[in-house]
C-alpha positions in Angstrom: 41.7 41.5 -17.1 38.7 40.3 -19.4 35.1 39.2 -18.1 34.5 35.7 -19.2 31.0 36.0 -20.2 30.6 32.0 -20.8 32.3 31.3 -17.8 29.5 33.5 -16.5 26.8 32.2 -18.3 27.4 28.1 -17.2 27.9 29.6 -13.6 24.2 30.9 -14.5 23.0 27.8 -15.4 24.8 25.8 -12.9 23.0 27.7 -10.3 19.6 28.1 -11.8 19.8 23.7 -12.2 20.9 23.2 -8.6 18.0 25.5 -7.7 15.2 24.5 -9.5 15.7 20.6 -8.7 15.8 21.9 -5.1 12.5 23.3 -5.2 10.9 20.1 -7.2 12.3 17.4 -4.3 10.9 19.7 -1.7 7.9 20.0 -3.3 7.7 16.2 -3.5 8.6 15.8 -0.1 6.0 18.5 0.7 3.6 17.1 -1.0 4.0 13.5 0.2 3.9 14.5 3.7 0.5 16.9 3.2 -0.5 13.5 1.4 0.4 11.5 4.2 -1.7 13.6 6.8 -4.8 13.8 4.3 -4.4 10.0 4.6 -4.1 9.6 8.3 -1.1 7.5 7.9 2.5 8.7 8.9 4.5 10.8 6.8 8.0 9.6 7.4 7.9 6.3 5.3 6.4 8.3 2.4 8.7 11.5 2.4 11.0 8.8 2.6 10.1 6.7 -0.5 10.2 10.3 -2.6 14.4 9.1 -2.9 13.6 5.9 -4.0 10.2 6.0 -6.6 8.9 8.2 -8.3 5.4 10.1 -7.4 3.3 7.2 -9.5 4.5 4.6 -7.7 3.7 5.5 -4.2 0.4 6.9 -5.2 -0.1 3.2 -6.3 0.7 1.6 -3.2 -1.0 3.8 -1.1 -4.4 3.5 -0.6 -6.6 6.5 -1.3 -3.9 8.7 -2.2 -4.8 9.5 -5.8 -8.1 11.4 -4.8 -5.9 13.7 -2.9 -2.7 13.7 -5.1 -3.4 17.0 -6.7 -4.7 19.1 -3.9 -1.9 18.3 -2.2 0.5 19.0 -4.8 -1.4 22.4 -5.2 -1.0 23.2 -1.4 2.9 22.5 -1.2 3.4 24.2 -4.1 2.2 27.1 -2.4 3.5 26.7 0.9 6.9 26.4 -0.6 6.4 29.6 -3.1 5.1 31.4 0.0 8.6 30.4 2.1 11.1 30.4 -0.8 10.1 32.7 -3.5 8.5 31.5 -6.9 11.2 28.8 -9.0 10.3 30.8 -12.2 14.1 30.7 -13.2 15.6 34.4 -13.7 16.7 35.9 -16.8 19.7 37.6 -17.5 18.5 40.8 -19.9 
């Protein structure tokens, strides 16, 4: 029996994808919803429009929201690196 080291490498990679664009859309929803209660306005349409437009659009449509963009962004990040670990993908050595 021989160890397919490709095999195990794409596995790798297949993982590491999956997992990193798991931590960005929860850090957009995270953000979006921090965003939301900065703004006083409800955070279910705007977690919600994370599926459909990207981060630019909403901030344009939403009133206010650009001043706060990045402190929010800052604050999920670390909320999310405090509850899931950092994304920093993990090297094989």
């Amino acid at each position: 029996m021989v160890w397919d080291l490709r095999g195990a490498l794409l596995k790798k990679q297949e993982n590491e994808s999956a997992r990193l664009a798991d931590f960005e859309f929860r850090l957009r929803a995270r953000t979006m919803r921090l965003l939301a209660e900065a703004l006083g306005l409800e955070a279910e349409p705007l977690v919600k429009a994370t599926v459909l437009e990207s981060d630019d659009s909403i901030l344009a449509r939403t009133p206010g929201a650009a001043d706060h963009y990045l402190r929010c962004l800052a604050e999920a990040r670390r909320q999310l690196i405090e509850e899931h670990g950092d994304p920093a993908p993990h090297r094989l050595a």
